[in-house]
C-alpha positions as CSV (number, residue, x, y, z in Angstrom):
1,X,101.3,123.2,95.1
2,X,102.1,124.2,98.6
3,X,102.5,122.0,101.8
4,X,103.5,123.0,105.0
5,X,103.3,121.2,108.5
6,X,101.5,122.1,111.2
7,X,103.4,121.0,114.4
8,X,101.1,120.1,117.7
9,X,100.9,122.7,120.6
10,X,103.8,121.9,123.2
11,X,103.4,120.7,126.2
12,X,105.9,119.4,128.9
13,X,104.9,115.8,130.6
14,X,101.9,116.6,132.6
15,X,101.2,115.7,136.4
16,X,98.5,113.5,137.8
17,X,96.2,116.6,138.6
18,X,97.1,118.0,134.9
19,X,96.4,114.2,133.4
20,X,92.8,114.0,135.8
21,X,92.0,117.4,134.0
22,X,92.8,116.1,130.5
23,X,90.6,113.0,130.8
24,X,87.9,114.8,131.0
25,X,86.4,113.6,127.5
26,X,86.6,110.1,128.8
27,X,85.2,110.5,132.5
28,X,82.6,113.4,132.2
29,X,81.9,113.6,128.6
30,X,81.6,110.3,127.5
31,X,81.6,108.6,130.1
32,X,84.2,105.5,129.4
33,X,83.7,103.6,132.5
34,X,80.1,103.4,131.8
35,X,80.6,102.4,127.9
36,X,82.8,99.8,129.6
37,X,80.5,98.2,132.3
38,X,77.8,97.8,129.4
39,X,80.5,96.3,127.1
40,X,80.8,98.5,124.6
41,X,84.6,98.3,123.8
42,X,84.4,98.1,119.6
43,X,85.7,94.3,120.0
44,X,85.4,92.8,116.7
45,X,85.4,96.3,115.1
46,X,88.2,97.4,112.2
47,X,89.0,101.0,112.2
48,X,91.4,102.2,109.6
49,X,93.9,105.4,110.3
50,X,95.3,107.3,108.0
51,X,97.9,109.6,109.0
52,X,101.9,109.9,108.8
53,X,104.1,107.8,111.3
54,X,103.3,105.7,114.2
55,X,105.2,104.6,117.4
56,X,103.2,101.2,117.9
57,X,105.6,100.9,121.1
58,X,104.4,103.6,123.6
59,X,103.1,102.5,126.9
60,X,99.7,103.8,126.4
61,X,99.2,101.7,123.1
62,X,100.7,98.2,125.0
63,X,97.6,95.2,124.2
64,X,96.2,97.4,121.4
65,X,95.0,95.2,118.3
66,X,96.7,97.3,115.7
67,X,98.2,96.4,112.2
68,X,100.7,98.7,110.4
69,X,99.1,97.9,106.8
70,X,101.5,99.9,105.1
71,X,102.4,103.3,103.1
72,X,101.1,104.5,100.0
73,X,104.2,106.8,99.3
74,X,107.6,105.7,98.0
75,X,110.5,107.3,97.4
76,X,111.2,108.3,93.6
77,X,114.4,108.6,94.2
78,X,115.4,105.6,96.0
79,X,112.4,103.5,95.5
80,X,111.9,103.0,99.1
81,X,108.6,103.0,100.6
82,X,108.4,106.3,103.2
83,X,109.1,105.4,106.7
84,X,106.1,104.7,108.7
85,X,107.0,103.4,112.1
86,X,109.4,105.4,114.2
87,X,110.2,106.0,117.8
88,X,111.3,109.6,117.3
89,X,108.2,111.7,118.3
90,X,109.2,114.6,115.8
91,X,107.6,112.1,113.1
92,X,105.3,109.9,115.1
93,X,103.5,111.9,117.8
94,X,100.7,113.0,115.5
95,X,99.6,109.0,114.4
96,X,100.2,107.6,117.6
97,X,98.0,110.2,119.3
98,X,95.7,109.9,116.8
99,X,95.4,106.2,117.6
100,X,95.7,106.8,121.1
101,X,92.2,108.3,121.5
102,X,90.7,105.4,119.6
103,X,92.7,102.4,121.5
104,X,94.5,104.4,124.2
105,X,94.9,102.2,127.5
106,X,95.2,104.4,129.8
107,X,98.5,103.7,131.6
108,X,101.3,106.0,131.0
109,X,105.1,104.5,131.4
110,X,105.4,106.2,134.9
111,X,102.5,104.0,135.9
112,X,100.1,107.0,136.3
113,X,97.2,108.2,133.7
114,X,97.8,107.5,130.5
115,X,95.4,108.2,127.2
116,X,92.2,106.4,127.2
117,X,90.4,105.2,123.7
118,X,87.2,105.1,122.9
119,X,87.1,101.6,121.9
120,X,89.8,99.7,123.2
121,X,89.4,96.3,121.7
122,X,88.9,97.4,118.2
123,X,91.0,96.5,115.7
124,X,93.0,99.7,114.1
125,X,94.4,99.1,110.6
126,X,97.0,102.5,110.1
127,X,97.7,103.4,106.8
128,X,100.9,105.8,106.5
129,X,101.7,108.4,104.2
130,X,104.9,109.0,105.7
131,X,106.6,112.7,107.4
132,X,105.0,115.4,105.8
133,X,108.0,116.9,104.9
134,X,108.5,113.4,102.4
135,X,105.1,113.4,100.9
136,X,105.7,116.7,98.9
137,X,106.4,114.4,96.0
138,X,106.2,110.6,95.9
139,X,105.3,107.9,94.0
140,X,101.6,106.7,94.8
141,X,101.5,103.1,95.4
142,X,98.9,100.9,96.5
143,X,99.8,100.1,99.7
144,X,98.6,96.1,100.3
145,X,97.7,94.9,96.6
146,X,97.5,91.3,96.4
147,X,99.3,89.3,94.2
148,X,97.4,89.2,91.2
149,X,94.6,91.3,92.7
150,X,93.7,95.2,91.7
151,X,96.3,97.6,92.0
152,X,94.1,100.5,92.5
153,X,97.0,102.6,91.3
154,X,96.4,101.2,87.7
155,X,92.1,100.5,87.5
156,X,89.9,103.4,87.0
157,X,89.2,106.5,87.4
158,X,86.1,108.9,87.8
159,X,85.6,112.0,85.6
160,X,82.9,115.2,85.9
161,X,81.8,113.6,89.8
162,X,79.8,116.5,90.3
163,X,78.1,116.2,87.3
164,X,74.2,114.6,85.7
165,X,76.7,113.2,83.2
166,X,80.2,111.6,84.8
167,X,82.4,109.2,83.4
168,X,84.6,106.6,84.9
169,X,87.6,106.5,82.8
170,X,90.3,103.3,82.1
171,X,93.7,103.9,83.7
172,X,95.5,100.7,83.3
173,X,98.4,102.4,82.9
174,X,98.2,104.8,85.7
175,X,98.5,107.5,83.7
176,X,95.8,109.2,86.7
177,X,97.2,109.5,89.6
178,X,95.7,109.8,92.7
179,X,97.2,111.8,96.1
180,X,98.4,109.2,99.1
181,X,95.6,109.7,101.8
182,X,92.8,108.8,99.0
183,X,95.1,106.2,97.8
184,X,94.8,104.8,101.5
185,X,91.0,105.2,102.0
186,X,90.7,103.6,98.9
187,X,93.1,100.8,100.2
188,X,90.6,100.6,103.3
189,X,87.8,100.1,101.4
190,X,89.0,97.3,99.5
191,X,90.7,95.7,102.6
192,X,87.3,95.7,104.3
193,X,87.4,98.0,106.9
194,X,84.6,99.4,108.8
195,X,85.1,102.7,109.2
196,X,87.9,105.1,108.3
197,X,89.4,107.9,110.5
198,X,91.2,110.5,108.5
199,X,93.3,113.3,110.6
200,X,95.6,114.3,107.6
201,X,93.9,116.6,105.2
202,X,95.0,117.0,101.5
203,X,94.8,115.9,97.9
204,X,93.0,117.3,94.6
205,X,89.0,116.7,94.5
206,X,88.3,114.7,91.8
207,X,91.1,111.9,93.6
208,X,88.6,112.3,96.8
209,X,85.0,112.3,94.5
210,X,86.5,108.5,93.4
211,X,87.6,107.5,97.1
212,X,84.6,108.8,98.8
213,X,82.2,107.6,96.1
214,X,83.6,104.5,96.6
215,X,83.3,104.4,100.5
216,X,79.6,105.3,99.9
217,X,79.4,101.8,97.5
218,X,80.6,100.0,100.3
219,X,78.6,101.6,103.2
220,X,81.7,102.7,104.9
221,X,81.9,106.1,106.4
222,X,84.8,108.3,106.2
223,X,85.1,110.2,109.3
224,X,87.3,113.6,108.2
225,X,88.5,116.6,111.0
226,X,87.7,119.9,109.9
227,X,90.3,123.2,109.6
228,X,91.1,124.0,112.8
229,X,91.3,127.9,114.2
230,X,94.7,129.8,112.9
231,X,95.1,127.6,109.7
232,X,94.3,130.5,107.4
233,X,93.3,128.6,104.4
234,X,90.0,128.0,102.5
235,X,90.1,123.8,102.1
236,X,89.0,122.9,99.0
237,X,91.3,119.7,98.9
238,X,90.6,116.7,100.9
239,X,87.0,115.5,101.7
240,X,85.7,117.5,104.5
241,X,83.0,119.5,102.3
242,X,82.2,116.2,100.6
243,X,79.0,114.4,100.3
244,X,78.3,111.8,102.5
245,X,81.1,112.0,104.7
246,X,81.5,112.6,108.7
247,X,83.1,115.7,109.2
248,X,83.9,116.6,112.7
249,X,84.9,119.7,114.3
250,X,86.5,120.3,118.3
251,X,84.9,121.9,121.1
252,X,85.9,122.4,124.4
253,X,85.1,121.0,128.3
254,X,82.1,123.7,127.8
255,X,80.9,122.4,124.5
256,X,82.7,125.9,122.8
257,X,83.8,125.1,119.5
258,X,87.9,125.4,119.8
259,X,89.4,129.0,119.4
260,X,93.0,129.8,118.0
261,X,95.5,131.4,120.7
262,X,96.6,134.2,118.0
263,X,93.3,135.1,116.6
264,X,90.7,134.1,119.1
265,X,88.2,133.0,116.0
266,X,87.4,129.4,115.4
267,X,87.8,126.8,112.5
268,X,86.2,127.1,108.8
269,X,84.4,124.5,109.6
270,X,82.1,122.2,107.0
271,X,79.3,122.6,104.2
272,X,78.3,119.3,105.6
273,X,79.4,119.4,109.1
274,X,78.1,116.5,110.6
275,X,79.2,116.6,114.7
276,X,81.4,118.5,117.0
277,X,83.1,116.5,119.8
278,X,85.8,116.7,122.2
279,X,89.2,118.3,121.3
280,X,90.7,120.8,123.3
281,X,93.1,119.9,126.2
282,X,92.9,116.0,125.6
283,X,95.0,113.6,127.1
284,X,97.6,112.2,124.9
285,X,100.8,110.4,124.3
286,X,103.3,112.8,123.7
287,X,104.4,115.9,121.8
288,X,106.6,116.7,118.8
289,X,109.8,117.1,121.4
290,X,108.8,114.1,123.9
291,X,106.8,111.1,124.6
292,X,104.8,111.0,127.8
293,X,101.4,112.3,128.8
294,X,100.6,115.2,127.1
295,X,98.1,118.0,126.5
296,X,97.0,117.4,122.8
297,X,93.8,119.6,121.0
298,X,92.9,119.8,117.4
299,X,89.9,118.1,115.1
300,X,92.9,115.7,114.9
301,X,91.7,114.2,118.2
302,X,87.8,114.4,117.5
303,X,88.1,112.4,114.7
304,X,89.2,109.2,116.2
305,X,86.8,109.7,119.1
306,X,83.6,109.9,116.5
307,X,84.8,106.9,114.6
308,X,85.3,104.9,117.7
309,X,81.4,105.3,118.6
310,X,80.9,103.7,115.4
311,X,82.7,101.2,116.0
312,X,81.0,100.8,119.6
313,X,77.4,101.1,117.5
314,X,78.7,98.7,115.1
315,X,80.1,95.9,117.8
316,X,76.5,96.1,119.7
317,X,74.2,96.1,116.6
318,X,76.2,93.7,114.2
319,X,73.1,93.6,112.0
320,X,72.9,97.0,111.6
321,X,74.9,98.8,109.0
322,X,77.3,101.4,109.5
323,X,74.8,103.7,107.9
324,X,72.5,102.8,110.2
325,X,74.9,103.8,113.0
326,X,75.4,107.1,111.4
327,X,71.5,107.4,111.3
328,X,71.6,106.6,115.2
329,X,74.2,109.4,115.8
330,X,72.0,111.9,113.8
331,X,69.4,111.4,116.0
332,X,70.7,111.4,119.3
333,X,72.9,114.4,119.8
334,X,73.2,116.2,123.0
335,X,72.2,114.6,125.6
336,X,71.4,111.5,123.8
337,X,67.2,111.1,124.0
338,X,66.1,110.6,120.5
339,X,65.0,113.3,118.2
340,X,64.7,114.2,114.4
341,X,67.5,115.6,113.4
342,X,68.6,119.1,113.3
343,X,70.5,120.7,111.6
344,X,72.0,123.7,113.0
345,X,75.2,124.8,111.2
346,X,78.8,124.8,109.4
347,X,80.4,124.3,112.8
348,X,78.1,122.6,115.2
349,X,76.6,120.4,112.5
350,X,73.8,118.1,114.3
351,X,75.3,118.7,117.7
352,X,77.3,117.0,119.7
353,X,78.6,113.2,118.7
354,X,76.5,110.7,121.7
355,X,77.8,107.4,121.5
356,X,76.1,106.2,124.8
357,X,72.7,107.6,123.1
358,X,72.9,106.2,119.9
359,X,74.0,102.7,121.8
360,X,70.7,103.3,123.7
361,X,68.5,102.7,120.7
362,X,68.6,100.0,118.5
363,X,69.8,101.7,115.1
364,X,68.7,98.8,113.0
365,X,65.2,100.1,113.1
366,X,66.6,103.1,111.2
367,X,67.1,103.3,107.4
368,X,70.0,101.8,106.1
369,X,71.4,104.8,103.8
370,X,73.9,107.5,104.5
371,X,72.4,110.4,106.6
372,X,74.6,112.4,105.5
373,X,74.7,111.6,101.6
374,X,72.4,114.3,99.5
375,X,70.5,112.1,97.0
376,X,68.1,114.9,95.5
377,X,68.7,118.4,94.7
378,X,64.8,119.1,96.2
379,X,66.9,118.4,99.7
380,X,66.8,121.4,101.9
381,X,70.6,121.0,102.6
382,X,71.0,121.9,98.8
383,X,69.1,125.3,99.1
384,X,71.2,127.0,101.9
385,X,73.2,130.4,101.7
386,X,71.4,131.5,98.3
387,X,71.6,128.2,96.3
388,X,69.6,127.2,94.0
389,X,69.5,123.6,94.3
390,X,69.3,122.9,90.6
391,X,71.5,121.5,87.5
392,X,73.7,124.3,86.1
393,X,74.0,125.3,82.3
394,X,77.0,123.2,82.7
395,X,74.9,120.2,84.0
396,X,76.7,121.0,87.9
397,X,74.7,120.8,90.9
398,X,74.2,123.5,92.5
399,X,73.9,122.6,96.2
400,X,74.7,124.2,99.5
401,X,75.0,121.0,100.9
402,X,78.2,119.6,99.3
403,X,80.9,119.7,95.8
404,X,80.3,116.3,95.4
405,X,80.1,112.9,94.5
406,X,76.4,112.8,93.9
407,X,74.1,110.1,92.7
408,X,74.7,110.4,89.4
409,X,78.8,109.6,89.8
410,X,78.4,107.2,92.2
411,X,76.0,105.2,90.8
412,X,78.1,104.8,87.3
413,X,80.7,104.0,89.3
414,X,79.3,101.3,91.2
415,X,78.2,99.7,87.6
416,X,81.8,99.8,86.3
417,X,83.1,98.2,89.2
418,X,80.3,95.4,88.8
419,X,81.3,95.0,85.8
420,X,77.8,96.2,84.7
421,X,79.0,98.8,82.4
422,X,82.1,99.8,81.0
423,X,84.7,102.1,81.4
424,X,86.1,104.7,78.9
425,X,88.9,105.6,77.2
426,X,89.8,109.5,76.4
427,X,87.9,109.9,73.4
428,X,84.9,108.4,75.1
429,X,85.0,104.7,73.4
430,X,84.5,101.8,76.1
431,X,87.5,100.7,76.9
432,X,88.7,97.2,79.2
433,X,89.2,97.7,82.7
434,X,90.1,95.0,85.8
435,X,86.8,95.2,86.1
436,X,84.9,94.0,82.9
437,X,83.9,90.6,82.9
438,X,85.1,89.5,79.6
439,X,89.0,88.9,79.3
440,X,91.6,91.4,79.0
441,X,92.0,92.3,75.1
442,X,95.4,90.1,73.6
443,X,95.2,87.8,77.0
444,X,95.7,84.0,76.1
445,X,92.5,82.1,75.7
446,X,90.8,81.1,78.4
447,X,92.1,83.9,81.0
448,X,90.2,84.9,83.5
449,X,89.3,88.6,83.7
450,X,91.5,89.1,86.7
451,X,93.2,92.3,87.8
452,X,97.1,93.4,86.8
453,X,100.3,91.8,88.9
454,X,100.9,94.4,91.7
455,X,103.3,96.9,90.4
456,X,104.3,100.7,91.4
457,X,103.1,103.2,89.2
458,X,106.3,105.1,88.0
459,X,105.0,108.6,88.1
460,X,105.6,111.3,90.1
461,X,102.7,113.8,91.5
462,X,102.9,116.8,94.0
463,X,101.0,116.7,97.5
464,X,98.6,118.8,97.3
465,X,97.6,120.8,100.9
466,X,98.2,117.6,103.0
467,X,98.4,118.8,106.9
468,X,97.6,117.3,110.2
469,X,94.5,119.1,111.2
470,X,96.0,119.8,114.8
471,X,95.5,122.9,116.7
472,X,98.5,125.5,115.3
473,X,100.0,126.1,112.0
474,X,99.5,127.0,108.7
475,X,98.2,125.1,105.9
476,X,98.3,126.5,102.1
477,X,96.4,124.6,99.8
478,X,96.4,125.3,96.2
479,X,94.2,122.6,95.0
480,X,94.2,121.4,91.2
481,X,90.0,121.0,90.3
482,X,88.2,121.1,86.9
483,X,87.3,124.2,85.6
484,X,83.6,123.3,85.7
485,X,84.6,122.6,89.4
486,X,86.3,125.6,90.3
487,X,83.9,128.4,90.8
488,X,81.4,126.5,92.8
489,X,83.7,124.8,95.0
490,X,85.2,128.8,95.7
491,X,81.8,130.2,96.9
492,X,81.2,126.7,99.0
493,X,84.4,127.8,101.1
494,X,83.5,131.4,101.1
495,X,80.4,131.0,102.4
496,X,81.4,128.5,105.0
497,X,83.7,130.8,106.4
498,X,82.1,134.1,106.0
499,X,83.9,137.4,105.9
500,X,86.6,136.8,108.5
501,X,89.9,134.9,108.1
502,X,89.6,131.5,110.0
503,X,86.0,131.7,111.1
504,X,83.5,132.9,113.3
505,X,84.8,136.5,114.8
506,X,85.6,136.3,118.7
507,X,82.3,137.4,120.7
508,X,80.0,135.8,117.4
509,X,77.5,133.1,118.9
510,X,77.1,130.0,116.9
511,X,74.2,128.4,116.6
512,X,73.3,125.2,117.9
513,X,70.6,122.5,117.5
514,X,67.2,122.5,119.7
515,X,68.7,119.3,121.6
516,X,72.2,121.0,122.7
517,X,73.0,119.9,125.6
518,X,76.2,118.3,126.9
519,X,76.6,114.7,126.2
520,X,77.8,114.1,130.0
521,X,78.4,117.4,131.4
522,X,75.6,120.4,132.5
523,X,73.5,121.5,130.2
């Protein structure tokens, strides 16, 4: 299993014309001074970032609310947990741009233009995995278990998600491991974040079907970036083809989905592509080599800017769930009027992310389930490409839309985690997990049916495919899946990608929804 980094495009410190040029997300796409006068700022709002190392200290992050939860990689070697926090840009520039476009002040060190963030006054919880070139092998830990509370690291674990007939297996001794950036949404989840904005891309499926089945329990999304031009791989790890979460690819200053500089095509792009934002030529906080305003470009940087306009819908509508939010999204790409939703492809999705639309309507009107979570196989997002849309011999779905979690998985596993059903062991038997009600088997009378002390797992796994999804580099990604898994999950990438390595061929148009004009620029 194969990792290897994908370093940011270089860029020397830019100058105030160059820095104008780069804001051009926040003043004519979005529109941040507007957002601002009508108070949408994502106050009360907690976003959680996965990605490798932060540099909380850079000018542009100064009176940002943001809480270094902690790493869910540790040395098995020394036992150490993986650096997270660093002032050298080499391991930090990725994260703290990352961050920067959700809580970005916009005041470099030299007093001029710095990066702006979507939301300013929402609260970021980061979640590290550590320098890429560390997370090749670690031990998986949860990253804030309580005393006494779940380690997730050593509960359950979900079997056969794509299946009419999953299982959620015991692990109380951690004998399943899960990769580091599910490990951390997972950790999110249970911490009670709001939203989750995931730049790093990487582990084995069935560790995703359990973390994204799991944000779907809780009603949180899981906003992913998409392969970006150049990468040269077919993604089959991490969540960006999964069901029910917010994919997002880049586009450019023209709404032109991002192209790479050595092959001129674009990204792979989604099954379940949800919305194409800003990510080309962004102004950030530094590069790879120095800190200081910066050119930055990559789904990387689209990411954060979707899950801020959550967290904007969120703060205005705080009866409304985030579901509901998403629903408001769906429904008012382009230019922001609202419209059923559309839509249109693998790249463009449902058009382009509208945070000033959706915070136009009042999204609790809308129903409160994911959007963007296929519940039926009769959905015409299941019956795309030459699908059938129906169970396999195999009891698989067979749908366009998605590999997985569907209903079936996440509903079981909701159950067990109620306590409603049990878990199982390998032979099938129910078996005692942290989260049956009665006591744990051999516990001393009168225990309560509490979780194991917080402990590290002492296994080793292998990263599988992590990479930051920024503009250049190369990402291999040999991806362990179940055999029943495989084959499906193959033709799902194939036909997202067509017949040309990295995307749509130079001079191919891509479609785009009826309602696809700019959110603040010309139509």
């Amino acid at each position: 299993m194969t990792l290897l980094s994908t370093p940011a495009m270089a860029s020397s410190v830019l100058s105030e014309t160059q820095r104008s040029d780069a804001l051009w997300y926040a003043d004519k796409w979005f529109d941040f001074a507007k957002l601002r006068a009508e108070g949408a700022t994502g106050k009360g709002v907690k976003v959680a970032v996965i990605d490798q190392v932060l540099n909380p200290d850079v000018p542009e992050l100064r009176g940002a609310n943001v809480t270094v939860k902690g790493t869910t990689c540790v040395d098995p070697r020394t036992k150490k947990p993986a650096q997270i926090v660093s002032s050298d840009p080499k391991l930090a520039e990725h994260g703290t741009n990352v961050v920067s476009m959700l809580v970005g002040n916009g005041k470099a060190g030299d007093g001029g233009a710095g990066a702006r963030g979507i939301a300013p006054d929402a609260e970021v919880w980061f979640y590290g995995i550590g320098a890429l070139s560390d997370a090749k092998s670690c031990t998986v830990q949860d990253p804030t278990v309580k005393p006494g509370g779940i380690d997730l690291t050593r509960d359950i674990y979900m079997s056969d998600a794509t299946s009419e007939h999953p299982s959620v297996m015991e692990n109380v001794k951690g004998l399943s491991t899960f990769d580091p950036t599910s490990m951390a949404a997972r950790a999110a989840i249970r911490d009670g974040a709001d939203v989750i904005s995931l730049s790093v891309s990487g582990g084995a499926a069935p560790d995703w079907y359990h973390a994204v089945a799991e944000a779907q329990i809780a009603g949180v999304p899981i906003v992913v970036g998409t392969g970006n031009p150049d990468e040269g791989f077919r993604l089959v790890g991490g969540p960006s083809n999964m069901n029910g979460v917010v994919p997002i690819s880049a586009v450019d200053s023209d709404g032109a989905q991002i192209k790479g500089p050595e092959s001129g095509t674009t990204g792979v792009g989604s099954t379940s592509m949800a919305f194409a934002a800003p990510g080309q030529n962004l102004l950030g906080v530094g590069t790879a080599d120095e800190w200081g305003p910066s050119s930055i470009s990559g789904t990387s940087y689209a990411t954060p800017l979707v899950a801020g306009g959550i967290a904007l819908g969120l703060q205005k509508y705080p009866e409304a769930s985030a579901f509901q939010v998403l629903q408001g999204l769906v429904r008012t790409t382009g230019k922001g009027a609202v419209h059923e939703p559309v839509w249109a492809d693998e790249h463009m999705g449902y058009g382009y992310a509208n945070p000033a639309g959706m915070l136009a309507t009042d999204v609790a009107k809308f129903p409160n389930e994911n959007p963007l979570f296929v519940t039926s196989l009769e959905d015409p997002r299941c019956h795309l490409r030459g699908f059938s849309g129906e169970v396999d011999s195999e009891g698989e779905w067979n749908c366009s839309w998605s590999t997985g979690p569907f209903p079936a998985g996440v509903g079981l596993l909701k159950a067990v985690k109620a306590g409603e059903k049990s878990a199982v062991n390998n032979t099938g038997q129910p078996a005692w997990s942290p989260y049956s009600k009665e006591a744990k088997p051999g516990a001393p009378k009168g225990a309560e049916p509490v979780a194991l002390l917080a402990g590290l797992p002492m296994w080793a796994w292998v990263l599988v495919g992590i990479g930051a999804l920024v503009l250049i580099g190369a990402v291999v990604a040999i991806v362990a899946v179940t055999a029943s898994n495989r084959k499906r999950a193959a033709r799902l990438q194939h036909d997202a990608a067509g017949d040309v390595s990295g995307g749509v061929a130079p001079g191919h148009s891509v479609p785009v929804p009826t309602d696809s004009k700019l959110p603040g620029g010309t139509s």
